[in-house]
matplotlib code that plots the C-alpha trace (Angstrom):
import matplotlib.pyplot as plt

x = [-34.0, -33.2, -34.8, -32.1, -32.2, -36.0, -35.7, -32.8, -34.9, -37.5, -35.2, -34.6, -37.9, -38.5, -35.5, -36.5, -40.2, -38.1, -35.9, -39.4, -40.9, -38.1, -37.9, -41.4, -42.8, -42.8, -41.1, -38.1, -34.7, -32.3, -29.8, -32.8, -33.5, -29.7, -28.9, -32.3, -31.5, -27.7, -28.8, -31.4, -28.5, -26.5, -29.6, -30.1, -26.8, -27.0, -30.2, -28.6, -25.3, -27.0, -29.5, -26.6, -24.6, -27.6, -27.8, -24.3, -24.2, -25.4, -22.7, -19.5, -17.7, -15.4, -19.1, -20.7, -17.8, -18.0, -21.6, -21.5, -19.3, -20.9, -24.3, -23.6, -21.9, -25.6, -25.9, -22.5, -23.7, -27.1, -25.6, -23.0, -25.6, -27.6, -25.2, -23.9, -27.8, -27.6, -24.4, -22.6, -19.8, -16.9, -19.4, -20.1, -15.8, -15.2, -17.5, -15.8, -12.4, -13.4, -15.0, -11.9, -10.0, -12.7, -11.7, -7.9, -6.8, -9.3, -11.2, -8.2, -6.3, -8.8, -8.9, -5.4, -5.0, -8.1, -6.7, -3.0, -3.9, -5.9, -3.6, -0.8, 2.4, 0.6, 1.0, -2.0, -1.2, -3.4, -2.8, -1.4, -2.7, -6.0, -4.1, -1.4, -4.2, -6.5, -2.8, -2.0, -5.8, -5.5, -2.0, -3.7, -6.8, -4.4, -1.8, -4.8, -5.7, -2.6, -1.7, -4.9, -4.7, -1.0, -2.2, -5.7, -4.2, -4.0, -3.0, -2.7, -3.6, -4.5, -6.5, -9.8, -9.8, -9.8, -14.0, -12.4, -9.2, -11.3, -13.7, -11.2, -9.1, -12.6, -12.9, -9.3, -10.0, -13.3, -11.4, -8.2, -11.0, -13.2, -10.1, -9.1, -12.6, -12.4, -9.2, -10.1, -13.5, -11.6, -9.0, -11.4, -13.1, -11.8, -13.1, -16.2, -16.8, -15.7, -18.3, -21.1, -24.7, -26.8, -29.3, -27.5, -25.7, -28.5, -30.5, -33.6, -35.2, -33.8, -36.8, -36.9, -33.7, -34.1, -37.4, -34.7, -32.2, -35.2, -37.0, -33.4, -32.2, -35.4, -34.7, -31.3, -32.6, -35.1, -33.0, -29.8, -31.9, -33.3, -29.6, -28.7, -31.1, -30.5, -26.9, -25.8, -28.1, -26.2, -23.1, -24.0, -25.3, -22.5, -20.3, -18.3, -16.4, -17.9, -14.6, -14.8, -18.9, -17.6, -14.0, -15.7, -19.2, -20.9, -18.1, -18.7, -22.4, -21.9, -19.6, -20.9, -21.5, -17.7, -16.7, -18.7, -18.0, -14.6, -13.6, -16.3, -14.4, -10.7, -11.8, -13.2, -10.0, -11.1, -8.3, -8.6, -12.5, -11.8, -9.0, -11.4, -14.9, -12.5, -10.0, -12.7, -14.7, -11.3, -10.7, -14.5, -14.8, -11.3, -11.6, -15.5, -17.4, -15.3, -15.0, -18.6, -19.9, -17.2, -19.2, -22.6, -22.3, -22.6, -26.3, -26.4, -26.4, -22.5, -20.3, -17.5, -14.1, -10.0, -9.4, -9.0, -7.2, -3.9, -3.7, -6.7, -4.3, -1.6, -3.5, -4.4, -1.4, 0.5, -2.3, -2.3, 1.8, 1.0, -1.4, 0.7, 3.8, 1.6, -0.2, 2.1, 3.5, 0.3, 1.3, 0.4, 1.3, -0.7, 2.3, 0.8, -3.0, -2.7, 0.3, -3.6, -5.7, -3.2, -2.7, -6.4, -7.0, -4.4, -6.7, -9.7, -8.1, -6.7, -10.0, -12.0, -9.8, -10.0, -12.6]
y = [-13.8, -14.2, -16.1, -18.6, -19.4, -19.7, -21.9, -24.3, -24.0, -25.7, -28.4, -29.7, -30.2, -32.2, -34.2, -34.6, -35.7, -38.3, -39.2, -40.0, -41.9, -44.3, -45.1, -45.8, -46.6, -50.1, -51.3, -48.7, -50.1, -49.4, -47.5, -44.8, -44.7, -44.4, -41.4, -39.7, -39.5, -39.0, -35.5, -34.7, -34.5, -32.0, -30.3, -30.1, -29.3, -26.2, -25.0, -25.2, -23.0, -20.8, -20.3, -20.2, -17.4, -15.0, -15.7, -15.7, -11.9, -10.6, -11.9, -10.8, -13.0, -14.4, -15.9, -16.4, -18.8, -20.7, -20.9, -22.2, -25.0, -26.3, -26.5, -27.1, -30.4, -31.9, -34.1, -35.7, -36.3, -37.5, -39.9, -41.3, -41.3, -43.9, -46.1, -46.6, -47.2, -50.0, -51.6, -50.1, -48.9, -49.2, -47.2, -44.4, -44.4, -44.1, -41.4, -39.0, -40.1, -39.7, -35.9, -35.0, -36.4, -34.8, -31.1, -31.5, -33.2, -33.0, -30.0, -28.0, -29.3, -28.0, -24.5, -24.4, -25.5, -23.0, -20.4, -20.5, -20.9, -17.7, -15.8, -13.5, -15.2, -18.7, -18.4, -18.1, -16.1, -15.9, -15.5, -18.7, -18.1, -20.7, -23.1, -23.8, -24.0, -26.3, -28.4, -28.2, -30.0, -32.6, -33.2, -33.3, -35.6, -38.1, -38.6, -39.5, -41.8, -43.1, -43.8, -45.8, -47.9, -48.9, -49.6, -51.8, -54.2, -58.0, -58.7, -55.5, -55.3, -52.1, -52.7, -53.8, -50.2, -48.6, -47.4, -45.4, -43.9, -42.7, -41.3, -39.4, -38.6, -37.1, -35.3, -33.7, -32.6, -30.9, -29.0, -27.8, -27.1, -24.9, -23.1, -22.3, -21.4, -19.0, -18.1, -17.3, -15.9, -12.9, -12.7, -11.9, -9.3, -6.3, -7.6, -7.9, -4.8, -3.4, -5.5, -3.4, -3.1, -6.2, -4.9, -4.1, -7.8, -10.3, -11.1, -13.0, -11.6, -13.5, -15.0, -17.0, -18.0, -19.4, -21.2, -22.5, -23.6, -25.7, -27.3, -28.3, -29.8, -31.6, -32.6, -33.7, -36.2, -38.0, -38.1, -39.9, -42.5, -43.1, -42.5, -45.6, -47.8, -47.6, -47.9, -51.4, -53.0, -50.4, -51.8, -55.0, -54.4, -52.4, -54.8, -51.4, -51.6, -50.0, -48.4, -47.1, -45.7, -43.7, -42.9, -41.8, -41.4, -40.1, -38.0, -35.9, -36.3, -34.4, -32.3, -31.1, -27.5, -27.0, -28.4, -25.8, -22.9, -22.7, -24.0, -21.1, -18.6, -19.3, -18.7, -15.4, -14.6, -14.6, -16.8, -16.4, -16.6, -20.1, -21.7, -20.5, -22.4, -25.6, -25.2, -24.6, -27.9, -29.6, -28.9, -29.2, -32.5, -33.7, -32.2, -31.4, -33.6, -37.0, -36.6, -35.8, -39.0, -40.7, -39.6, -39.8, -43.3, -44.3, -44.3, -46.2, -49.7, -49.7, -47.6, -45.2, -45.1, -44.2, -47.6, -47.1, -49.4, -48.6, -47.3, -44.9, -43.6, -43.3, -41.5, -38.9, -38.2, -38.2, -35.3, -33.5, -33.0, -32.7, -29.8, -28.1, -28.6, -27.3, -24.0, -23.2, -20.3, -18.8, -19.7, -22.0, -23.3, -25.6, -28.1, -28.3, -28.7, -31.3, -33.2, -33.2, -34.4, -36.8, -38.3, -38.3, -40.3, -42.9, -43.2, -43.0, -46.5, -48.2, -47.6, -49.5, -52.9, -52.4, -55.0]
z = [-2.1, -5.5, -8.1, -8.6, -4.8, -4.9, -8.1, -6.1, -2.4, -4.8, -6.5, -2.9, -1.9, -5.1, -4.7, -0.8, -2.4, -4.6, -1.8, 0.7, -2.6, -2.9, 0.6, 1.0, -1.9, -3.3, -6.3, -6.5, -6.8, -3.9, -6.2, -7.1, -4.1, -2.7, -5.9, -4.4, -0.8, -2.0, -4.2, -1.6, 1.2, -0.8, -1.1, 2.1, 2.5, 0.5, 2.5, 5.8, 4.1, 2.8, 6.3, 8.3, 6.2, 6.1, 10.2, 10.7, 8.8, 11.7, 14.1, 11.7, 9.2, 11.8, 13.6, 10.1, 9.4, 12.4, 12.4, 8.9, 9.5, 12.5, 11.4, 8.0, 9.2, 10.1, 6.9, 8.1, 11.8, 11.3, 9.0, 11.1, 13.8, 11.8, 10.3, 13.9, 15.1, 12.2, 13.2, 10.3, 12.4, 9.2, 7.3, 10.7, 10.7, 7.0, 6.5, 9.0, 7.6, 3.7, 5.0, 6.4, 3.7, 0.8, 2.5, 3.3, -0.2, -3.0, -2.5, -0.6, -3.9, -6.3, -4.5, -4.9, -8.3, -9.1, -7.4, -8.4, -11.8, -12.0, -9.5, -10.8, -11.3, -10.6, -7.4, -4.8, -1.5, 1.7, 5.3, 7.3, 10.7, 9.9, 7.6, 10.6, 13.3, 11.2, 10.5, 14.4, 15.1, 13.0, 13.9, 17.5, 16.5, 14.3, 16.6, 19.4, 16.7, 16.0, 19.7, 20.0, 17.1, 18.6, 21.9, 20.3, 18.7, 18.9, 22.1, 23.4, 27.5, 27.1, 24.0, 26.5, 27.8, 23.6, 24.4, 27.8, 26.4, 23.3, 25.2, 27.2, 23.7, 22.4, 25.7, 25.3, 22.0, 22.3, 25.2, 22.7, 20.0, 22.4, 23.7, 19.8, 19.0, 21.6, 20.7, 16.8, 17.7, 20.0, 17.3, 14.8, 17.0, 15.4, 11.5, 13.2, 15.0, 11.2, 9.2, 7.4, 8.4, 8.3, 6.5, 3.9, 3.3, 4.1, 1.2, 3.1, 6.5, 10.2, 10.7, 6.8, 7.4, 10.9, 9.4, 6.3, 9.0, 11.2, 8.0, 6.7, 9.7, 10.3, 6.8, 7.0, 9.8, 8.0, 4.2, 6.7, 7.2, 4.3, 2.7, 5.3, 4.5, 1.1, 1.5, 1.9, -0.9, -3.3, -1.8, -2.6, -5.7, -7.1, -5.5, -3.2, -0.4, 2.5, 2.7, -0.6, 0.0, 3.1, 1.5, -1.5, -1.7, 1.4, 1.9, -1.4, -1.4, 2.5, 1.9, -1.9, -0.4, 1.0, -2.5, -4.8, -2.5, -1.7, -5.4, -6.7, -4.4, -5.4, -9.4, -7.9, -6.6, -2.9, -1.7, 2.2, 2.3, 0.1, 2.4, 5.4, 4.1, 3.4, 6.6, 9.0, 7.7, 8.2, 11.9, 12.5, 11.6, 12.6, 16.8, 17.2, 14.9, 14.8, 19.0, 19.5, 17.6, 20.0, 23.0, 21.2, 20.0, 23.7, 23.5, 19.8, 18.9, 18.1, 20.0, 18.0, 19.0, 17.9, 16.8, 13.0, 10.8, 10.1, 6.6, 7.3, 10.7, 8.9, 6.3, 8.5, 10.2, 6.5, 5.4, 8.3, 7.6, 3.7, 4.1, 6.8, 4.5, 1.7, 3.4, 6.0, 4.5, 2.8, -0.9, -3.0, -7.2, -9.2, -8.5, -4.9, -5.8, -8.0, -5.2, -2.7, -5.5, -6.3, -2.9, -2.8, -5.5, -4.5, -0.9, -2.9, -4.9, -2.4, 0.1, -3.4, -2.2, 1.4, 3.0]

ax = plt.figure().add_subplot(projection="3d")
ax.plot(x, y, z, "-o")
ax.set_aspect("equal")
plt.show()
């Protein structure tokens, strides 16, 4: 492990120490408490991306992705799972929205824009194989959402039955996204049969990084909560939406990791390996994570489902187009990255004045 990695492993800690201290210690405002637990859950973040990778090195990169995705979207489920334990079910809702929204427009835009712009010719090229799958599951996931926000609304028979159909919508979709895991996985085979020696690509030994990946989960448990409870004073007291926190805040604070990497590795000129960290978040969080909560909120105080409002539905289904439109045929032009951070600005605005 490298000095700089010791020297961050030992900034989380201390921001995890401040995070505990403003939660329990008397006298702290609930904003320093909220930017504590907020930098202490990128931290955190960061420590279960970088355990995962050096695990995942054994298993191939097409594994190593996976595996980084999946657990590195913790942070994101433990807090959902305790803003729906505290009621806050707009707040559980807008945070998987704003994460999906975070990947597909503003930090897919900024990898494209990076990219591009340091790319011969300005334009960026990678394969399109991921990019069309990731569009085709959140084509799949909004249009679920879509149908049950139609069906839930005022006066709607089947709109008593919205818990059942999403749990059955939730069920569907972790079906399609286990059969294109499997799919990708066997795909991938041959890149990982070809991958080099482990020893000679991890930096830390298996059994430091599995202890990284159990302290940081265990972490990323106890800094959601405190992140929650400190939550809706800050609201208050900054006078936010709980739109906008979700939209906007948790969304980057959970997803700072994606952000860095896949923005660091389009300036390094590894365009696939930087749509792939920022792709694969996408379609986990859009057909595993958002459906899981579904199922898991039935043992929380509030219960989950599809019934969105309809500007965040609509939302979806208009970037699940825009980013297939965009990355379909494995280019991309500053003109493009700057068309996703545009549209996600304009959602970031209007989510500041929805109540």
């Amino acid at each position: 492990m490298s000095r700089l990695q010791r020297g961050l492993l030992a900034c989380v800690l201390v921001l995890t120490a401040m995070a505990a201290a403003g939660r329990y210690t008397s006298g702290v405002s609930h904003l320093a408490a909220f930017v504590a637990a907020a930098l202490a859950l990128a931290g955190l973040a960061w420590t279960v991306s970088f355990a995962t990778e050096q695990i995942g090195m054994r298993f191939g990169p097409a594994a190593t992705g996976v595996l980084q995705s999946t657990i590195g979207n913790l942070p994101e489920f433990f807090v959902v799972l305790f803003a729906l334990q505290a009621h806050d079910r707009t707040v559980a809702e807008t945070a998987l929205i704003g994460s999906i929204l975070v990947n597909a427009l503003l930090v897919l835009g900024a990898v494209l824009a990076t990219g591009s712009l340091r790319a011969r010719g300005g334009v960026m090229r990678f394969h399109a194989g991921l990019p069309n799958d990731t569009a085709t599951l959140m084509l799949i996931a909004s249009l679920t959402i879509v149908l049950i926000a139609l069906v839930s609304g005022p006066g709607a028979a089947v709109g008593r039955h919205v818990e059942t159909i999403s749990v059955v919508g939730a069920v569907a979709m972790l079906v399609v996204y286990g059969i294109w895991m499997r799919q990708y996985l066997l795909g991938n085979r041959a890149a990982t049969q070809a991958s080099v020696a482990v020893a000679e690509t991890a930096r830390v030994p298996l059994r430091t990084a599995v202890t990284l990946l159990i302290a940081a989960g265990v972490g990323s448990a106890f800094v959601s909560d405190w992140f929650v409870s400190a939550l809706e004073p800050t609201i208050h007291q900054l006078a936010l939406t709980q739109a906008f926190a979700g939209i906007v805040i948790i969304a980057i604070a959970g997803n700072a990791v994606e952000n860095a990497a896949g923005i660091y590795l389009a300036y390094r000129g590894k365009h696939d390996l930087a749509i792939s960290v920022v792709k694969n978040s996408v379609a986990q969080i859009a057909a595993f994570l958002y459906p899981l909560m579904v199922i898991v909120s039935l043992a929380t105080a509030s219960h989950l489902t599809f019934a969105l409002p309809p500007v965040w539905a609509g939302s979806l289904v208009g970037t699940a187009i825009l980013i297939w439109q965009i990355t379909g045929d494995g280019e991309a032009t500053p003109f493009e990255g700057a068309a996703l951070i545009a549209m996600y600005v304009v959602l970031a605005t209007v989510s500041a004045f929805q109540r």
